[in-house]
C-alpha positions as CSV (number, residue, x, y, z in Angstrom):
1,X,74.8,91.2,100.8
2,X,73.0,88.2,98.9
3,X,70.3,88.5,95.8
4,X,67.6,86.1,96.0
5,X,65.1,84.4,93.8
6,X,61.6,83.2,94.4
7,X,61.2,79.4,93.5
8,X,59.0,76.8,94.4
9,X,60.4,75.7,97.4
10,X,61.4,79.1,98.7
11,X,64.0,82.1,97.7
12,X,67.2,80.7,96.5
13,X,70.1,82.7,97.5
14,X,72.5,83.0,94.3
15,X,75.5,85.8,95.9
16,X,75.9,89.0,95.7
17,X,73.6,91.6,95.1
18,X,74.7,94.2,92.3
19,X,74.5,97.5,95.0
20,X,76.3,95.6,97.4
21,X,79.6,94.7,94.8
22,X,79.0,98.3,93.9
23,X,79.5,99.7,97.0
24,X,82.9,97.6,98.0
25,X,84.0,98.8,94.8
26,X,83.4,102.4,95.0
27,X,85.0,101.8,98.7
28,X,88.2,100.2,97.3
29,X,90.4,99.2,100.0
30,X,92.9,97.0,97.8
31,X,92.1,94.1,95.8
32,X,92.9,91.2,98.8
33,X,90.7,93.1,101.1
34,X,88.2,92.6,98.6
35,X,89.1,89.4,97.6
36,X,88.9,88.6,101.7
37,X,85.4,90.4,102.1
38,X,84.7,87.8,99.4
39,X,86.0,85.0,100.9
40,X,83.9,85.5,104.3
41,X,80.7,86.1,102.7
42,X,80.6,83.0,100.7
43,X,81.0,80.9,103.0
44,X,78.0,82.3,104.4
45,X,75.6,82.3,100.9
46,X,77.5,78.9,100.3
47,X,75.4,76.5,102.3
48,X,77.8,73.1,102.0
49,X,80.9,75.2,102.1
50,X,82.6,74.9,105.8
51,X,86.1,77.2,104.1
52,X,86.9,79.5,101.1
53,X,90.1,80.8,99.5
54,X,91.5,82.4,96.5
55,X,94.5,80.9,94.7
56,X,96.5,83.6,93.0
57,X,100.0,83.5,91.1
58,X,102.5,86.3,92.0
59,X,106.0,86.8,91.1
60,X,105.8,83.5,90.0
61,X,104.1,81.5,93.0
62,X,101.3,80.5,93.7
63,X,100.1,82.1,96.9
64,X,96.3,82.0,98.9
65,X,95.9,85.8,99.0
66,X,92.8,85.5,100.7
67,X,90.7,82.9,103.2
68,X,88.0,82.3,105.5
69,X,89.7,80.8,108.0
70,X,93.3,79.3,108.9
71,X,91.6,75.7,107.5
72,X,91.4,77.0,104.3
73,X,95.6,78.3,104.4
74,X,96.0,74.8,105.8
75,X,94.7,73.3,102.1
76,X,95.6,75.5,100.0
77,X,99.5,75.1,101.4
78,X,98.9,71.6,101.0
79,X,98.3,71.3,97.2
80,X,101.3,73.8,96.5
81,X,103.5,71.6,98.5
82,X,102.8,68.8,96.0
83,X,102.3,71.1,92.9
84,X,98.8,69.3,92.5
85,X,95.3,69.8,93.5
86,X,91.9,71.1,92.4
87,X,92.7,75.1,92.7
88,X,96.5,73.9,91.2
89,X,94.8,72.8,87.9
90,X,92.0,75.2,87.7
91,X,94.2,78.0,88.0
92,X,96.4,76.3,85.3
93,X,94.1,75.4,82.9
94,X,90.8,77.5,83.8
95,X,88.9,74.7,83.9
96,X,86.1,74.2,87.2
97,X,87.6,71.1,88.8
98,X,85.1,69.2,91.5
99,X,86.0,66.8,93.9
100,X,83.0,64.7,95.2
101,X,84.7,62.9,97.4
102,X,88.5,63.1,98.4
103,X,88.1,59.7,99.5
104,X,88.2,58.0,96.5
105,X,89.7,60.5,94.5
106,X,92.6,59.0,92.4
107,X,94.0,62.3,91.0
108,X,96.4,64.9,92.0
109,X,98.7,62.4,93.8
110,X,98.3,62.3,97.6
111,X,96.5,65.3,98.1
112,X,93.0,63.7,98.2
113,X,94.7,61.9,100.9
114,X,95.7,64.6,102.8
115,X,92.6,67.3,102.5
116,X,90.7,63.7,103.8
117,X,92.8,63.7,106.8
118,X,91.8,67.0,107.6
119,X,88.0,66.2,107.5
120,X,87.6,67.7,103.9
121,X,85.5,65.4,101.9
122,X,84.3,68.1,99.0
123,X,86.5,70.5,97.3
124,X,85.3,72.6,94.5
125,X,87.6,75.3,92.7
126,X,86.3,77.7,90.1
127,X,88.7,79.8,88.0
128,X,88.8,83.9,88.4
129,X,88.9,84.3,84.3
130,X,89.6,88.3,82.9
131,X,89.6,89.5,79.6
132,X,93.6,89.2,78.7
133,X,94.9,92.6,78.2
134,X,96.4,91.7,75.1
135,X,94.9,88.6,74.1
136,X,96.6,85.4,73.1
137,X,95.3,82.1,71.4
138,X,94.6,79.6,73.1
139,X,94.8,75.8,72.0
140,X,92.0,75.8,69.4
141,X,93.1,79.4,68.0
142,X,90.9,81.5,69.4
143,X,91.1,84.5,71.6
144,X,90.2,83.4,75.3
145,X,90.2,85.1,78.6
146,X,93.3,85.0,81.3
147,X,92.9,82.9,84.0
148,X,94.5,85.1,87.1
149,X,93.8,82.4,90.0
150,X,91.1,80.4,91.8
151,X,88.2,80.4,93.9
152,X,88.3,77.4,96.4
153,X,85.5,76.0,99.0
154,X,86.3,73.1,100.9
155,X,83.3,71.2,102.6
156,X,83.6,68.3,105.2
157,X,80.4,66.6,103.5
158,X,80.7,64.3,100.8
159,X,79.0,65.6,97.2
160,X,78.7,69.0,98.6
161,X,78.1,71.7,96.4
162,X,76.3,69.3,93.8
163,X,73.6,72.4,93.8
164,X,75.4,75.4,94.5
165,X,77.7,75.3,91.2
166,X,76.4,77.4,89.4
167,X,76.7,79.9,92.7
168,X,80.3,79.3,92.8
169,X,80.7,80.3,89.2
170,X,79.0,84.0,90.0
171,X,81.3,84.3,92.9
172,X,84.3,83.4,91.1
173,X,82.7,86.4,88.6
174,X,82.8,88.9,91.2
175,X,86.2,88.0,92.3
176,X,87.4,88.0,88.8
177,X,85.7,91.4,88.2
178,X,87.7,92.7,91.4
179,X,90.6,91.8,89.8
180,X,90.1,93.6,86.7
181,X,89.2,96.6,88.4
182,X,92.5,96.4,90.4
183,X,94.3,95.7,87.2
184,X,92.8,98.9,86.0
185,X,92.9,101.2,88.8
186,X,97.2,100.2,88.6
187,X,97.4,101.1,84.8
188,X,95.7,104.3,85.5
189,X,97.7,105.0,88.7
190,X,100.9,103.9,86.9
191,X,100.0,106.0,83.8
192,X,99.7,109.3,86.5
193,X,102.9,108.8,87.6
194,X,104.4,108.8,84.5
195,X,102.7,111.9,83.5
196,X,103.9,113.6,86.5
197,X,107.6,112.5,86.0
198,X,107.2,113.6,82.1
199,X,105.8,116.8,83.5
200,X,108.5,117.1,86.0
201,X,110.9,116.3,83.4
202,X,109.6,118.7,80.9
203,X,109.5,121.8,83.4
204,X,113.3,121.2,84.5
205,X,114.0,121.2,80.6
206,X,111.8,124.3,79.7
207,X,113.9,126.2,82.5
208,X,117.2,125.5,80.9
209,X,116.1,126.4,77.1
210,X,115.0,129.6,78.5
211,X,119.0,130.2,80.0
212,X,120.1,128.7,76.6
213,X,117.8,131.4,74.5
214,X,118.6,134.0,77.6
215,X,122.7,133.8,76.9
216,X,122.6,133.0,72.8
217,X,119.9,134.8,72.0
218,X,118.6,132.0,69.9
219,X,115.1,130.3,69.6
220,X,113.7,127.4,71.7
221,X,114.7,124.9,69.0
222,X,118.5,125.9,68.8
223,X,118.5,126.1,72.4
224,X,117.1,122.5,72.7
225,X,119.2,121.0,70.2
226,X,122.5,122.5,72.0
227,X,121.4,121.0,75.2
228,X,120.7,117.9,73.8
229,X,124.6,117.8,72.2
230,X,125.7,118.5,75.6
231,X,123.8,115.6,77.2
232,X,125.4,113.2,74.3
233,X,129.1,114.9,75.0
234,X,128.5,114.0,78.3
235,X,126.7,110.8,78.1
236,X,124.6,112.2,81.0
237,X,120.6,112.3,80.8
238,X,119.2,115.3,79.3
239,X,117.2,116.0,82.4
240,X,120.6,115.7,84.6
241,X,122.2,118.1,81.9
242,X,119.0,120.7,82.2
243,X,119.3,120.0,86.2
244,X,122.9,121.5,86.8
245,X,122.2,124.1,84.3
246,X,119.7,125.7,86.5
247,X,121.3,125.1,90.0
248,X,124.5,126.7,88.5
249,X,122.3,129.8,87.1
250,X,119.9,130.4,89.8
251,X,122.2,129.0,92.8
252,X,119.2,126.7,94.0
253,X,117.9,123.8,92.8
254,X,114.7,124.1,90.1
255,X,111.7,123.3,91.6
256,X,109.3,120.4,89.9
257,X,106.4,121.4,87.6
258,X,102.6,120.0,89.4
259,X,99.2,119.9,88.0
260,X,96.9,122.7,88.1
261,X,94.3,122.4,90.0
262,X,90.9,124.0,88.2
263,X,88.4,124.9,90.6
């Protein structure tokens, strides 16, 4: 799962390979089993890191939606409890945030403290950044990315990670890039769906004109435009107008339109 590099001491690992992202894409299982696949793995390409997690915000919280281990839950819960902590405030601001040593650390309130107590002495968060779907300026006026959450890794050495940043930052890429494929495989599901229930919608309605040209002998127009006055009479959906139309003509109800499928 890991691409290498040859340097002078030896081949460096430096996270996934490209074949290997492609094929757990291709295989899309849902963007926390992903994100989880992910977590797993870099503790393992990681060297210093002992746990990994991924911060996200939904419906409002912020929630670990995946981690390597229950350690990792352990942490995470424990910065959200106090509303502070290195994957807090790089999910906030998209900022990297690295904590050399938790004992020692002055900020975020107690939670230095507390990860300490639990044997964490390095913590180092990188933000999962996307492009924003409809982007917004940021503080200095420019465009910017969205920040959707945080990759965390948690290390019971002191100055962990002091060589494995940059490594961190292509994870946190990968995991970011899962998340814009997710974000895009629900636009394009959502958009089906709506295309279907236009469709739907649309073959219900075409029913009924054809009654309403049948009995007036009028065109499609006329037809549409009287069914339309009836669903404003009524103050009933035009669809739930085209609906009882049918069922009261052919005595069952009208059966939904459907792609065709082209061999």
């Amino acid at each position: 799962m890991t691409e290498t590099t040859d340097t002078g001491a030896g081949r460096e690992r430096i996270g996934f390979d490209l074949g290997s992202v492609y094929d757990a894409l291709t295989d899309w299982r849902g963007l926390d089993s992903f994100l989880q696949d992910l977590t797993t793995h870099a503790v393992s390409v990681v060297e210093s890191a002992d746990s990994c997690s991924v911060t996200m915000r939904r419906n409002g919280r912020l929630v670990t939606t995946a981690s390597s281990d229950s350690e990792a839950l352990l942490l995470d819960a424990m910065q959200y409890e106090v509303e502070a902590g290195p994957c807090v405030c790089s999910l906030e601001n998209g900022v990297e945030e690295y904590v050399a040593d938790t004992i020692g650390e002055e900020r975020w309130g107690p939670y230095p403290g507390l990860a300490a107590a639990q044997g964490i002495r390095s913590v180092l968060a990188a933000p999962l950044s996307v492009p924003a779907r409809t982007p917004a300026p940021t503080h200095t006026g420019r465009t910017g990315p969205n920040t959707v959450g945080a990759l965390n890794l948690y290390s019971q050495k002191p100055r962990a990670f002091q060589g494995e940043r940059e490594l961190a930052r292509r994870l946190s890429e990968q995991a970011a890039g899962a998340v814009a494929v997710a974000e895009r495989i629900e636009r394009e599901s959502a958009a089906v769906r709506d295309l279907r229930a236009a469709m739907e919608n649309r073959y219900v309605i075409d029913q009924a004109i054809g009654i309403v040209m049948s009995r007036r002998r009028c065109p499609a127009d006329q037809a549409l435009n009287l069914l339309r006055r009836a669903s404003q009479g009524r103050n009933v959906k035009l669809r739930e107008v085209c609906h009882e139309l049918v069922l009261r003509t052919g005595g069952v109800p009208p059966e939904p339109g459907s792609f065709d499928h082209r061999n």
